[in-house]
N, CA, C and O atoms as CSV, one atom per row, in Angstrom:
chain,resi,resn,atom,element,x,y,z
A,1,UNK,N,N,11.616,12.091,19.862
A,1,UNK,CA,C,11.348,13.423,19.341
A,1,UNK,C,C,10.951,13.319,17.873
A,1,UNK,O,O,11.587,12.536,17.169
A,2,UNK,N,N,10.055,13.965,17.397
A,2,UNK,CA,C,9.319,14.195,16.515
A,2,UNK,C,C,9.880,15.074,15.509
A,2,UNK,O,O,9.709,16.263,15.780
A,3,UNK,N,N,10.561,14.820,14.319
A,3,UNK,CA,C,11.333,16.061,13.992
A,3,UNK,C,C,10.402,16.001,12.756
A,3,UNK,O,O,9.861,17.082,12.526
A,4,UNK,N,N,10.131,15.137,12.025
A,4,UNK,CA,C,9.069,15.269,10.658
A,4,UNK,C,C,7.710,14.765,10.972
A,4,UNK,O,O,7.451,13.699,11.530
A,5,UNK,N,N,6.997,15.527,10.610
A,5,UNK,CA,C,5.517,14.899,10.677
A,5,UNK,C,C,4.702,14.636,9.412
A,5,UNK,O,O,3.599,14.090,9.403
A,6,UNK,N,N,5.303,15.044,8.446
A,6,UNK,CA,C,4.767,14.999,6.928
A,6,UNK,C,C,5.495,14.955,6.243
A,6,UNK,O,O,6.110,16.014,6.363
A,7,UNK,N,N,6.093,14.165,5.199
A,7,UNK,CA,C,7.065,14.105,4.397
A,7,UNK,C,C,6.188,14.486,2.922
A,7,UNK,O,O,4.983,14.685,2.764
A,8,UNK,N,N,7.099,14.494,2.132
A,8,UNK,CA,C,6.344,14.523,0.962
A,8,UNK,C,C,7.284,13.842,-0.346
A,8,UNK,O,O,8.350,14.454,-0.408
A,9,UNK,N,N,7.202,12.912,-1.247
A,9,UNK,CA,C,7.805,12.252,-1.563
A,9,UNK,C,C,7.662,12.550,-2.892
A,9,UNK,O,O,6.815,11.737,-3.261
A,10,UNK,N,N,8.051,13.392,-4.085
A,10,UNK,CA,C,8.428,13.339,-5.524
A,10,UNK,C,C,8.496,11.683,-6.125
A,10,UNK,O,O,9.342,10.919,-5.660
A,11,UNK,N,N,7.860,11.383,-6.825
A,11,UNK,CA,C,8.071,10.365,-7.927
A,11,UNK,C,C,8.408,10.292,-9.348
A,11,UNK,O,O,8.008,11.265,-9.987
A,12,UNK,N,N,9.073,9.351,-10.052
A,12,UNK,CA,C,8.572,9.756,-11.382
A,12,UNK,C,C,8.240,8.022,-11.664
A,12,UNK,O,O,8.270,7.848,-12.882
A,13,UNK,N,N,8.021,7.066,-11.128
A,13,UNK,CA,C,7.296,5.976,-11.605
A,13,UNK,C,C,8.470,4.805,-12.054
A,13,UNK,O,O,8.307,3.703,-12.576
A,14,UNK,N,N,9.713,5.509,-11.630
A,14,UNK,CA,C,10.468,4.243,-12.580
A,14,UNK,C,C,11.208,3.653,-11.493
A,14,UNK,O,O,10.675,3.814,-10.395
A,15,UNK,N,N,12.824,2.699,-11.507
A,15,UNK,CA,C,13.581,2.028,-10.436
A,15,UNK,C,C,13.851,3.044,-9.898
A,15,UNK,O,O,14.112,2.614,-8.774
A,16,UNK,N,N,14.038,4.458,-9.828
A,16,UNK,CA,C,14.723,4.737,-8.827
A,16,UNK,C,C,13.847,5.167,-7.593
A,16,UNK,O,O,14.484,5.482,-6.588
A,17,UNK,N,N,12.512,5.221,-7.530
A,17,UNK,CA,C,11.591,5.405,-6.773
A,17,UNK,C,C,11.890,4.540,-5.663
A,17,UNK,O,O,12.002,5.205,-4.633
A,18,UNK,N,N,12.096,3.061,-5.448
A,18,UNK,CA,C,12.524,1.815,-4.781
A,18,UNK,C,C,13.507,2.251,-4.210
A,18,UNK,O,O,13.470,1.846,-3.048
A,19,UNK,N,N,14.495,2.944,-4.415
A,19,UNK,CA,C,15.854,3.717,-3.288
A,19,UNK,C,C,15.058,4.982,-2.021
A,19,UNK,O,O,15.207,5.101,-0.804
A,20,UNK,N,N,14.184,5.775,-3.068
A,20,UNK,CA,C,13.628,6.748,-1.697
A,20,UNK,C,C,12.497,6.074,-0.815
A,20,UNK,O,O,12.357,6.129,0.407
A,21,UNK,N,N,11.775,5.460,-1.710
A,21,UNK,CA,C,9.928,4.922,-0.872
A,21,UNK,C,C,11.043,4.096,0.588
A,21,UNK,O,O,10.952,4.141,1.815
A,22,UNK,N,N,12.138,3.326,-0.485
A,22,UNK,CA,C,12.766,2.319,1.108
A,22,UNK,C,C,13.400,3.390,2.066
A,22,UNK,O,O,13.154,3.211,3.259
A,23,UNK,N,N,14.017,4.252,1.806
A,23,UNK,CA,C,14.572,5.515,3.037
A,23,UNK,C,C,13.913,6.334,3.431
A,23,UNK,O,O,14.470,7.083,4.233
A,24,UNK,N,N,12.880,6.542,3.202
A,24,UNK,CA,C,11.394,7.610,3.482
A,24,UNK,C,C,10.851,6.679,4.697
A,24,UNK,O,O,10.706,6.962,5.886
A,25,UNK,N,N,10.596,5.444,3.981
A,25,UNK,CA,C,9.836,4.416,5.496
A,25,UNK,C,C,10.333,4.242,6.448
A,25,UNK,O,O,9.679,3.852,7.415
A,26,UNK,N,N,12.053,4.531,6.543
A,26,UNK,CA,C,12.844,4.394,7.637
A,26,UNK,C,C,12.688,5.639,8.265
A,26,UNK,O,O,12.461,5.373,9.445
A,27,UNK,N,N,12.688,6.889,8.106
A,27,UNK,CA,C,12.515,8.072,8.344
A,27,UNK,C,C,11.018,8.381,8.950
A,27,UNK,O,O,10.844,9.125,9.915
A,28,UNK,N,N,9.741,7.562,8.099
A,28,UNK,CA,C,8.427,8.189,8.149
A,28,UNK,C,C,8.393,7.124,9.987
A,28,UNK,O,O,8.022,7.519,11.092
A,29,UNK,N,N,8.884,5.910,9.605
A,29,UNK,CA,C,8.745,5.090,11.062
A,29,UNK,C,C,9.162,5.905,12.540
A,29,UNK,O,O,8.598,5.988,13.631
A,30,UNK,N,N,10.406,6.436,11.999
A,30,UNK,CA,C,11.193,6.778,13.647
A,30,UNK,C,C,10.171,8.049,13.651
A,30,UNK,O,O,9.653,8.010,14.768
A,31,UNK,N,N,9.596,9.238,12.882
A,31,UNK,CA,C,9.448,10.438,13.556
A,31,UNK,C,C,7.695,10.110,12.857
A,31,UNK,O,O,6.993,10.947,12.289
A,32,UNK,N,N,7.359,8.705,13.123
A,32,UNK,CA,C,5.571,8.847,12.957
A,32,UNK,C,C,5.164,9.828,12.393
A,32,UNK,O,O,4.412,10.693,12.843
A,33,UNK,N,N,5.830,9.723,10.955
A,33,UNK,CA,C,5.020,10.703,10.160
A,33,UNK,C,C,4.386,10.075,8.825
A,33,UNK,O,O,4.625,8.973,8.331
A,34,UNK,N,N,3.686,10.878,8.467
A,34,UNK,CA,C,2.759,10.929,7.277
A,34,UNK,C,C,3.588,10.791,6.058
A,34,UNK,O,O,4.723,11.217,5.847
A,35,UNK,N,N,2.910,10.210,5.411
A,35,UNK,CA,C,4.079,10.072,3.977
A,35,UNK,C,C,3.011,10.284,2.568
A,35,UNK,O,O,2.022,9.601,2.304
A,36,UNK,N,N,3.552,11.428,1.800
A,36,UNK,CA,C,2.242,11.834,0.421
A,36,UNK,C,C,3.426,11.577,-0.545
A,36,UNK,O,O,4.547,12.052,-0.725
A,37,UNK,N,N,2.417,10.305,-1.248
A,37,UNK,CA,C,3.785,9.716,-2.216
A,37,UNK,C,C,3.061,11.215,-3.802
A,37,UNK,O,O,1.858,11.362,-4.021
A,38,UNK,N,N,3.809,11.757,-4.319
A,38,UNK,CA,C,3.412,12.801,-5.353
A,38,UNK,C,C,3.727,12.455,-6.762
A,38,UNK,O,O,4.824,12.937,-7.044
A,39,UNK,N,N,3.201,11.809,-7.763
A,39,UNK,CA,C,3.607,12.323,-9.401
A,39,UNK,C,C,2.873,13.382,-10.383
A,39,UNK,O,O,1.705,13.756,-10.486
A,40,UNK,N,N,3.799,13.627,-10.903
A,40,UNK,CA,C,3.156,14.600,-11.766
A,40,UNK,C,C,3.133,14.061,-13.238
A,40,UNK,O,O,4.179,13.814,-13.839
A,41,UNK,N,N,2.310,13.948,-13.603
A,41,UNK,CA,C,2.189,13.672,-14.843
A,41,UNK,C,C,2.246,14.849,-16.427
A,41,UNK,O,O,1.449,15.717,-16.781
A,42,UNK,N,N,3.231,14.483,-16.908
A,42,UNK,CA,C,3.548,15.084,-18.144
A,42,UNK,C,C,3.272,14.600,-19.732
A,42,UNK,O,O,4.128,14.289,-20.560
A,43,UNK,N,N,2.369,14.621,-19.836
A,43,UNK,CA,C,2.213,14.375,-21.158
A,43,UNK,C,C,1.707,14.709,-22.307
A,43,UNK,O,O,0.627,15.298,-22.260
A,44,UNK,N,N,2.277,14.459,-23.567
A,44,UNK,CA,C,2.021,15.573,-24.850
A,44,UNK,C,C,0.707,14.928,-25.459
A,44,UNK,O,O,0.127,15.758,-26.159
A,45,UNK,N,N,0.071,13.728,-25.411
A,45,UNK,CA,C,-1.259,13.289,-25.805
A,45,UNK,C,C,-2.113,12.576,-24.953
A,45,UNK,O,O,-1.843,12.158,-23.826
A,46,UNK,N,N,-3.374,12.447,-25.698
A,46,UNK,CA,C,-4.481,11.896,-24.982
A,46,UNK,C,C,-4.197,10.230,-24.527
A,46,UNK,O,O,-4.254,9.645,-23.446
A,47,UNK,N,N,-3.903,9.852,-25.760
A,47,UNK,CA,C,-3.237,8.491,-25.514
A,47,UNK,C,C,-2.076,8.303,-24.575
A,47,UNK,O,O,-1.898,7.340,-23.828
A,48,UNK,N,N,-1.397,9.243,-24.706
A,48,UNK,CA,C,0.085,9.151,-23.739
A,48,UNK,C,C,-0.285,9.043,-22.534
A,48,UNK,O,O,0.063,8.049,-21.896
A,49,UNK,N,N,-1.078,10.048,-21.944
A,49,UNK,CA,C,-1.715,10.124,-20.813
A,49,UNK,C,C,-2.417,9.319,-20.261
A,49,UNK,O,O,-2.169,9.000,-19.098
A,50,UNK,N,N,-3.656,8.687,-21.064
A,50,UNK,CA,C,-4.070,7.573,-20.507
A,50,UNK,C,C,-2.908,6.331,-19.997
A,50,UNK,O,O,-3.042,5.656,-18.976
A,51,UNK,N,N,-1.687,6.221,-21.035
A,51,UNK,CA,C,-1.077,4.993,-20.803
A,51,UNK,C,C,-0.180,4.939,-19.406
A,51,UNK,O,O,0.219,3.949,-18.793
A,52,UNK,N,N,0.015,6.494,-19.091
A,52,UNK,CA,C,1.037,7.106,-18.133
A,52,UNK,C,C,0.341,7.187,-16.822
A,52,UNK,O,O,0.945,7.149,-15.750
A,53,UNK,N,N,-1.068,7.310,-16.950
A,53,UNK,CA,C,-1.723,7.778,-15.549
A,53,UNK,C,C,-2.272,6.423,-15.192
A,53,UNK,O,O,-2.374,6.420,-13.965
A,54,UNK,N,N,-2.593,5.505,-15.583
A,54,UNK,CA,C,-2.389,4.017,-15.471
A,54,UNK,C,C,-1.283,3.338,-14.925
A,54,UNK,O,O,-1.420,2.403,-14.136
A,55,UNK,N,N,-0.265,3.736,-15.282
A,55,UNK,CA,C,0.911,3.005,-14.374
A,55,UNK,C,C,1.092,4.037,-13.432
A,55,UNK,O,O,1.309,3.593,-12.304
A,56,UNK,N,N,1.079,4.959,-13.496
A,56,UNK,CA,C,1.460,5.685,-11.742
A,56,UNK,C,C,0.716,5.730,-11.200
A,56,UNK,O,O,1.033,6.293,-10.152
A,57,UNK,N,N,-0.836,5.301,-11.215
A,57,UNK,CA,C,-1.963,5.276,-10.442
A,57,UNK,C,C,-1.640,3.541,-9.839
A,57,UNK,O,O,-2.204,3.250,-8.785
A,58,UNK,N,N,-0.894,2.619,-10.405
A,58,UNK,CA,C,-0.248,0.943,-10.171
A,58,UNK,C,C,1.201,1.232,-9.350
A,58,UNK,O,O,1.663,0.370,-8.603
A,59,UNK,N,N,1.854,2.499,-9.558
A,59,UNK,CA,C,2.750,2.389,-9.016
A,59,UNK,C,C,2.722,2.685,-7.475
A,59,UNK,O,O,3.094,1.964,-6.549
A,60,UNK,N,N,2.108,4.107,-7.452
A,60,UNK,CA,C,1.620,4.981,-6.409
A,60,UNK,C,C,0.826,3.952,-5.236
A,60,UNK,O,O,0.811,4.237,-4.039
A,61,UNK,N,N,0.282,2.915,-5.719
A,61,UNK,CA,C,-0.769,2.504,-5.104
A,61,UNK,C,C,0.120,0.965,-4.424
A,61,UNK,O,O,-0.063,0.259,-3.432
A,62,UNK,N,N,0.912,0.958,-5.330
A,62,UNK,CA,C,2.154,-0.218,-4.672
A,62,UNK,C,C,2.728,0.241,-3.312
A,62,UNK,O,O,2.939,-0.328,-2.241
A,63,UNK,N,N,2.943,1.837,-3.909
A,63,UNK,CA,C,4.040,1.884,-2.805
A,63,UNK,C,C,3.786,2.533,-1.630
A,63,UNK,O,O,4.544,2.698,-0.674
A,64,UNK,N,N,2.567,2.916,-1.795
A,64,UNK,CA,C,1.508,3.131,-0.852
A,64,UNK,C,C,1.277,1.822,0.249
A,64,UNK,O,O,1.635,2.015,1.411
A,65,UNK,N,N,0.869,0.915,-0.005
A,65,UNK,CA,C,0.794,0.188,0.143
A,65,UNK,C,C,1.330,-0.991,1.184
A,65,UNK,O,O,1.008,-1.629,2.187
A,66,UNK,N,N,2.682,-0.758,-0.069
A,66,UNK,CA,C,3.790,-1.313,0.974
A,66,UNK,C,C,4.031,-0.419,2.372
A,66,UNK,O,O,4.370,-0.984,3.411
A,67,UNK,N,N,3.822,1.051,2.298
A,67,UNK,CA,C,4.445,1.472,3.517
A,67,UNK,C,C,3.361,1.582,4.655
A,67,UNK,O,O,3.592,1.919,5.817
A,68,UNK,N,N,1.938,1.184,4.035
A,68,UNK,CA,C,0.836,1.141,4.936
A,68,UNK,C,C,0.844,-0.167,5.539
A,68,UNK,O,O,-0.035,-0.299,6.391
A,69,UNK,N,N,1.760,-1.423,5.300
A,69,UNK,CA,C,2.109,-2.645,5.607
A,69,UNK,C,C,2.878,-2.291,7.175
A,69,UNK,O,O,2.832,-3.005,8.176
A,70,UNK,N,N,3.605,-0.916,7.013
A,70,UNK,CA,C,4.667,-0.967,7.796
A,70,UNK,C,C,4.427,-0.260,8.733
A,70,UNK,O,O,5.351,0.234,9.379
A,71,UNK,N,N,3.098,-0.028,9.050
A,71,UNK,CA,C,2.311,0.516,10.045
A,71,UNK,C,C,2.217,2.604,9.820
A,71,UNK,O,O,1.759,3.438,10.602
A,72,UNK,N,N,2.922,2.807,8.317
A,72,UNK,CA,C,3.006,4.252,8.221
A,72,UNK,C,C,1.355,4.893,7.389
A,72,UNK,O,O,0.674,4.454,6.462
A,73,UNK,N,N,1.263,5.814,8.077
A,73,UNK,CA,C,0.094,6.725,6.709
A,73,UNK,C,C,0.532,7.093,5.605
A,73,UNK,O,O,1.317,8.010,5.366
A,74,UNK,N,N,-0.036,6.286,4.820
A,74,UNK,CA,C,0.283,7.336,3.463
A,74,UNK,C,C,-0.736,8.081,2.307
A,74,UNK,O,O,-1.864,8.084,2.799
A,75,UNK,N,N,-0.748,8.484,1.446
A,75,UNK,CA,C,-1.413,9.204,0.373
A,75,UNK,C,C,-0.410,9.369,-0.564
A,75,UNK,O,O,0.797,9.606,-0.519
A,76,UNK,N,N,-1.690,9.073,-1.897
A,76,UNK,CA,C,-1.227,9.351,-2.733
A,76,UNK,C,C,-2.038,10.416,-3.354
A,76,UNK,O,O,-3.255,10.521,-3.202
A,77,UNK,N,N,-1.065,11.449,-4.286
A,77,UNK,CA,C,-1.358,12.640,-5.210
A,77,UNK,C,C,-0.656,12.329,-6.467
A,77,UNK,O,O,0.487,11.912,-6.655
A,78,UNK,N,N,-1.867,12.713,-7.509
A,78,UNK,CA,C,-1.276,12.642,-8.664
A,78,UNK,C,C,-1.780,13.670,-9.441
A,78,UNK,O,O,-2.959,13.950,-9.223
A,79,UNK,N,N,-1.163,14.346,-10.342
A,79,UNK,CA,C,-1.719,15.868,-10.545
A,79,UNK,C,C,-0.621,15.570,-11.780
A,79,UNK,O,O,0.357,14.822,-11.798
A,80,UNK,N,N,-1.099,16.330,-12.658
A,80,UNK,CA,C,-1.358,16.933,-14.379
A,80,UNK,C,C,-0.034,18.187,-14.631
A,80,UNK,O,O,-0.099,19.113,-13.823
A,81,UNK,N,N,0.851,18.253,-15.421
A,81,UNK,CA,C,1.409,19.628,-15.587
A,81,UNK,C,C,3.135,19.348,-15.795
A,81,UNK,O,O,3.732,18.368,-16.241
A,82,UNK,N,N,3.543,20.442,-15.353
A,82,UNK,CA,C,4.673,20.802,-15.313
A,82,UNK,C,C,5.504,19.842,-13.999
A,82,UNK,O,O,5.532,20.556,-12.996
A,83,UNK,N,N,5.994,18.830,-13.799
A,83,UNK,CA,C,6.813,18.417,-12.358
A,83,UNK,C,C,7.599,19.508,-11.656
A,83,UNK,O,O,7.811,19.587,-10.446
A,84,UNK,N,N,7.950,20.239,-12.500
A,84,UNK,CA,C,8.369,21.539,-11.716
A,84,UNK,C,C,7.698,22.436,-10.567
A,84,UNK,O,O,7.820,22.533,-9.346
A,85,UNK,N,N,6.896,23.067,-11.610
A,85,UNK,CA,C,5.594,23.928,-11.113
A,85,UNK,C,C,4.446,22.633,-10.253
A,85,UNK,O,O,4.058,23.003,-9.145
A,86,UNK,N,N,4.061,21.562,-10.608
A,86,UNK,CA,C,3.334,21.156,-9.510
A,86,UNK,C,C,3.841,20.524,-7.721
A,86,UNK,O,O,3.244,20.324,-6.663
A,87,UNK,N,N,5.017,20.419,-8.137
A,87,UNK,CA,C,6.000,20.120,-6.752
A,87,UNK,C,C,5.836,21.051,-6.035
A,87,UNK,O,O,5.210,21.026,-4.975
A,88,UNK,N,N,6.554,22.293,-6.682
A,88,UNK,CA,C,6.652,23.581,-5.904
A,88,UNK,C,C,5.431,23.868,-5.613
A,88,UNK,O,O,5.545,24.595,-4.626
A,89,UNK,N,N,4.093,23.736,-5.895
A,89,UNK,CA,C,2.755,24.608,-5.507
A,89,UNK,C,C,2.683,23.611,-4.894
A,89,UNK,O,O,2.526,24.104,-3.777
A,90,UNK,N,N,2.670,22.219,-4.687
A,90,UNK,CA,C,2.425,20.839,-3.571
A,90,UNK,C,C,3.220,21.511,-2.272
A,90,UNK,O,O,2.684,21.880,-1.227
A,91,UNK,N,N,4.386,21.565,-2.546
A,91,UNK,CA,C,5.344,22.020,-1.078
A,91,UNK,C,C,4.329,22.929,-0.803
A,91,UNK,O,O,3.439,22.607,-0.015
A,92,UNK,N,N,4.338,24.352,-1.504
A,92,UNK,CA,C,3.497,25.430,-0.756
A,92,UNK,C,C,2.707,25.476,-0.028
A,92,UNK,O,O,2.341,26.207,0.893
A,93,UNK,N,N,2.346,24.349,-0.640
A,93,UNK,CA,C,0.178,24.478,0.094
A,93,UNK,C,C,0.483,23.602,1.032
A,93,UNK,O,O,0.134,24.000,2.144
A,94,UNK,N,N,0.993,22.574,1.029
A,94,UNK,CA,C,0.783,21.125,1.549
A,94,UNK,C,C,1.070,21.267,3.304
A,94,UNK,O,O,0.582,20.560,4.185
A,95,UNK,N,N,1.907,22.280,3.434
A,95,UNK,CA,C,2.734,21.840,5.034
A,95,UNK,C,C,3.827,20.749,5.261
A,95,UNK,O,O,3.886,20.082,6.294
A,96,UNK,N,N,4.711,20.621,4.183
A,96,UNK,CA,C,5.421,19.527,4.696
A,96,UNK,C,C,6.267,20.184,5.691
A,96,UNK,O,O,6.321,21.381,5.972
A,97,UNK,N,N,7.168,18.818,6.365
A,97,UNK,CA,C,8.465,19.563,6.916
A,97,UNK,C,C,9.612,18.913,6.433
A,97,UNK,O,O,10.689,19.040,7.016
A,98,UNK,N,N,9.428,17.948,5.007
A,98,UNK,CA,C,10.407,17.272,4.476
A,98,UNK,C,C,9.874,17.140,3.274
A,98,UNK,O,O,8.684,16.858,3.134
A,99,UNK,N,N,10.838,17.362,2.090
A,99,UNK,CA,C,10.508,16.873,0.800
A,99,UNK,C,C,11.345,15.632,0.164
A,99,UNK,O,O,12.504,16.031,0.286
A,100,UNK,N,N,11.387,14.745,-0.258
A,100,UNK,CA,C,12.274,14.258,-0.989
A,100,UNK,C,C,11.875,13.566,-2.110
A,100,UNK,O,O,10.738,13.290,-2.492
A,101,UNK,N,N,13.379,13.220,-2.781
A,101,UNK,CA,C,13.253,12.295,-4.168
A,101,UNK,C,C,14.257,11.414,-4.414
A,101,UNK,O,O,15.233,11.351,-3.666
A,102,UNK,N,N,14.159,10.863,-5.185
A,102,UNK,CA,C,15.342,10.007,-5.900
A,102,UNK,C,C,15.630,10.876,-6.762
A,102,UNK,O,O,14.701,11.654,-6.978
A,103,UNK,N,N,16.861,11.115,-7.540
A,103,UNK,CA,C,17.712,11.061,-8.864
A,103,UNK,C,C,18.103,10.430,-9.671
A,103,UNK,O,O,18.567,9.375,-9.236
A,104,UNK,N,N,18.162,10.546,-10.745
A,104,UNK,CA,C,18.850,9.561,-11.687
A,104,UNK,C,C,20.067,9.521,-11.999
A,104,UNK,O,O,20.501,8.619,-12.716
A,105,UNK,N,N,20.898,10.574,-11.475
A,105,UNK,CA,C,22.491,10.603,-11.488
A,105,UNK,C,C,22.812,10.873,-12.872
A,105,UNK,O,O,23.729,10.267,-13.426
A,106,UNK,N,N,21.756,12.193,-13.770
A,106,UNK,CA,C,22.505,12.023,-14.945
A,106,UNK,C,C,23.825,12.934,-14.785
A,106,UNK,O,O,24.725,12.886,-15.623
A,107,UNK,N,N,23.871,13.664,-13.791
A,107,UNK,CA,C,25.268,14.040,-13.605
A,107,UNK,C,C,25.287,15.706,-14.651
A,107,UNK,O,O,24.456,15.951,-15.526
A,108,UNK,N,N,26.215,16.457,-14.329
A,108,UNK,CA,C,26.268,17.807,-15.003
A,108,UNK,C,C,26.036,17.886,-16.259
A,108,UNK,O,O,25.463,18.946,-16.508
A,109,UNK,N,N,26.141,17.517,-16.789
A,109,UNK,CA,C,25.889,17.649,-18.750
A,109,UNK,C,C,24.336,17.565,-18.806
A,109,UNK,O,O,23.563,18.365,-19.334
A,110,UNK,N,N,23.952,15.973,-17.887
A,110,UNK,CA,C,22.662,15.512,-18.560
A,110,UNK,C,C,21.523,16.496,-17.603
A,110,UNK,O,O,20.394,16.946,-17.800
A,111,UNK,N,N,22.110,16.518,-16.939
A,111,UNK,CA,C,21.270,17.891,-16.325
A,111,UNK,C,C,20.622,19.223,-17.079
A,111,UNK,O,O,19.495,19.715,-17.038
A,112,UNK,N,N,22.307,19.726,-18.062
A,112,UNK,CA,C,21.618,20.937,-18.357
A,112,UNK,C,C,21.231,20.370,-19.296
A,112,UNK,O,O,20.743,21.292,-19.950
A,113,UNK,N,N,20.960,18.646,-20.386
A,113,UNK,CA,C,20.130,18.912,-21.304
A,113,UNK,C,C,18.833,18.549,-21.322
A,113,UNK,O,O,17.885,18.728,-22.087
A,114,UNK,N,N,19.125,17.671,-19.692
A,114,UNK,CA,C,17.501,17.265,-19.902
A,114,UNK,C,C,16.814,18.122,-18.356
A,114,UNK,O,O,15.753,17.924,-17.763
A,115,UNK,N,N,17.658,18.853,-18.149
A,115,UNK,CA,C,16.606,19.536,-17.307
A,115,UNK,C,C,16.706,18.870,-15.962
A,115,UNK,O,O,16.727,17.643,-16.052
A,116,UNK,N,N,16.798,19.520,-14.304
A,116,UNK,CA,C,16.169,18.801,-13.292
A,116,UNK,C,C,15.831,19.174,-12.411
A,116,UNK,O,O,16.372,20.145,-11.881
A,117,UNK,N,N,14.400,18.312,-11.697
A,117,UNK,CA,C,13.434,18.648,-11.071
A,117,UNK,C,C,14.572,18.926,-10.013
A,117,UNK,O,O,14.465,20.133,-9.793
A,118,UNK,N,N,15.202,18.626,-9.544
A,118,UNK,CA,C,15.950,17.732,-7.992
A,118,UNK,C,C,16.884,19.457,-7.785
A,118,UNK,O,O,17.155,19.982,-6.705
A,119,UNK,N,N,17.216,20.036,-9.241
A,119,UNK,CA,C,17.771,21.362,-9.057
A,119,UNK,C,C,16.982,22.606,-8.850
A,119,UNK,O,O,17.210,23.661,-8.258
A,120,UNK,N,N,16.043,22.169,-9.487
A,120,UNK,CA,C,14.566,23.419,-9.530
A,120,UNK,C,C,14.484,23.352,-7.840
A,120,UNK,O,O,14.483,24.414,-7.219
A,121,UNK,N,N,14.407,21.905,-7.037
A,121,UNK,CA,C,13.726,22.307,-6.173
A,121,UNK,C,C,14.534,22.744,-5.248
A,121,UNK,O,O,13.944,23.426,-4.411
A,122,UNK,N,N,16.240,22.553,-4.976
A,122,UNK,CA,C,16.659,22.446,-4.279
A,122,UNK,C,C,17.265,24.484,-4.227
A,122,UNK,O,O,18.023,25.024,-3.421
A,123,UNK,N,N,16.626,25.006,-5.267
A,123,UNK,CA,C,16.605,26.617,-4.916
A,123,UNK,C,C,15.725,26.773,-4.382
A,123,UNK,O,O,15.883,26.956,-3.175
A,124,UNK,N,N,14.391,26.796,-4.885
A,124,UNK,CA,C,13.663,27.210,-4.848
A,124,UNK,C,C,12.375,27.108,-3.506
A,124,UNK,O,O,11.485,27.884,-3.160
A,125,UNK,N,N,12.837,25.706,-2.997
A,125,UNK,CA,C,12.128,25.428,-1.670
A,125,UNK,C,C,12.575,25.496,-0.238
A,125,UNK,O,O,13.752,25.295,0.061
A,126,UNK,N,N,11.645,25.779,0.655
A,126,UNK,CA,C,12.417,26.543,1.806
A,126,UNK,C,C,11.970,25.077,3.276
A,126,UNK,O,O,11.901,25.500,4.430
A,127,UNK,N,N,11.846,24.299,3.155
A,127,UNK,CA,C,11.814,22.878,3.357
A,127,UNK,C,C,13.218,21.911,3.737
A,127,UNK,O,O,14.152,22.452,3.145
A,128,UNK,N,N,13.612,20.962,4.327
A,128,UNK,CA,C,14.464,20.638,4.020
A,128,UNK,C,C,14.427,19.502,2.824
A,128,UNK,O,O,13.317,18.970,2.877
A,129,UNK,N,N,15.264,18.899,1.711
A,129,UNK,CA,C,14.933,18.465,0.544
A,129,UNK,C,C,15.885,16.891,0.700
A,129,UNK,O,O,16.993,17.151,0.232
A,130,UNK,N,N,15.869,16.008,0.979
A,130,UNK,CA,C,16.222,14.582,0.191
A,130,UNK,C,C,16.361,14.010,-0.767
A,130,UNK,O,O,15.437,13.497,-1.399
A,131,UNK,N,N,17.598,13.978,-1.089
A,131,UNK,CA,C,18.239,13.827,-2.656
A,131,UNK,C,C,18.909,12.699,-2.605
A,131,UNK,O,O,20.013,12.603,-2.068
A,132,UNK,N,N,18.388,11.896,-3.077
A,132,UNK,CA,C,19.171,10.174,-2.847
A,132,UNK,C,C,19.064,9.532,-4.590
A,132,UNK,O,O,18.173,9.721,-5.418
A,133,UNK,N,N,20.329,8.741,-4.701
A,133,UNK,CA,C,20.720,8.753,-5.957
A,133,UNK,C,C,19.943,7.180,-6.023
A,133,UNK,O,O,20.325,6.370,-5.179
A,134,UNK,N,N,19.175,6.866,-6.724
A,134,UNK,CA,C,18.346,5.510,-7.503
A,134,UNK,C,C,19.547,4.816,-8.063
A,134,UNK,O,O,20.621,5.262,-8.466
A,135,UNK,N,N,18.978,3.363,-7.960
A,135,UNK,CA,C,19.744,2.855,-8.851
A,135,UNK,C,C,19.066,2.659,-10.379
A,135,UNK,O,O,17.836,2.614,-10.383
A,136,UNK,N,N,19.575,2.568,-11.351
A,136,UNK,CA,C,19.747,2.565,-12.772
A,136,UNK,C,C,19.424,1.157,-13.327
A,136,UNK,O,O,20.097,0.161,-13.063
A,137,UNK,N,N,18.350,1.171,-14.109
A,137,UNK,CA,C,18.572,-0.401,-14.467
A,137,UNK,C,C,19.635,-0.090,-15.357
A,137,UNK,O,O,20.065,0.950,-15.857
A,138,UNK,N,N,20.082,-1.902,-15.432
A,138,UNK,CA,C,21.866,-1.556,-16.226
A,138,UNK,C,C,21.149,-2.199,-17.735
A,138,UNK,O,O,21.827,-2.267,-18.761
C-alpha cells in the first residue's frame, strides 16, 4: 500500500540533512515515492549568495543523487527568500502528502531566539510533517 507518493524534504545544507535524506529513502523506497529535496536560500549579499547557492546547488545534487542510486526519483528545488514563507508556498502548490526535515535540537530558548522553521511549519501546514533531530557536529 501506497501511503506517500511525494515527499518533500526541507534542507538547510549542513550535518543534519544526513539524518533525514537517510530516513526519507527508507520511507520514499517502501511507498515508491517521489522525493523533492527543497532549500531556501537566505541571504543578506551578492557575495553571500553566490557563496551559499554554490554549496546547496553541491549539496542538493549529492543527495539527490545518492537516493537516485537507490532506485528513488528525486528533484531538486532551490528558491530565494524567506525559509519560512518559501516552504509554506512549496507545500501549497506542490501536492505533497509528506513534508519533512531535520532539526537542530536548539531546544526552547534557542528557538525563541533564533527562530524555527520546524515550528512555523508544524502550525501552519495541513500535511503530515517529519521532525527528526540531526546530529550536531561536536
Amino acid at each position: 500500500m501506497q501511503i506517500y507518493k511525494k515527499i518533500l524534504v526541507a534542507m538547510d545544507c549542513s550535518k543534519v540533512d544526513e539524518a533525514i535524506v537517510g530516513h526519507i529513502s527508507l520511507v520514499a523506497r517502501q511507498n515508491q515515492a517521489e522525493v523533492y529535496l527543497l532549500h531556501v536560500l537566505h541571504a543578506h549579499s551578492l557575495d553571500q549568495k553566490r557563496v551559499l547557492r554554490h554549496r546547496a546547488e553541491e549539496s542538493l545534487r549529492n543527495h539527490k543523487e545518492c537516493l537516485q542510486a537507490q532506485g528513488i526519483k528525486a528533484f531538486t528545488l532551490l528558491k530565494t527568500g524567506e525559509p519560512e514563507e518559501e516552504i509554506l508556498a512549496e507545500i501549497a502548490t506542490g501536492d505533497y502528502d509528506l513534508a519533512a526535515m531535520a532539526t537542530h535540537g536548539h531546544g526552547f530558548f534557542g528557538d525563541l531566539l533564533f527562530g524555527s522553521v520546524s515550528d512555523t511549519l508544524k502550525h501552519h501546514i495541513n500535511i503530515p510533517l517529519l521532525l527528526l533531530r540531526g546530529e550536531q557536529d561536536k
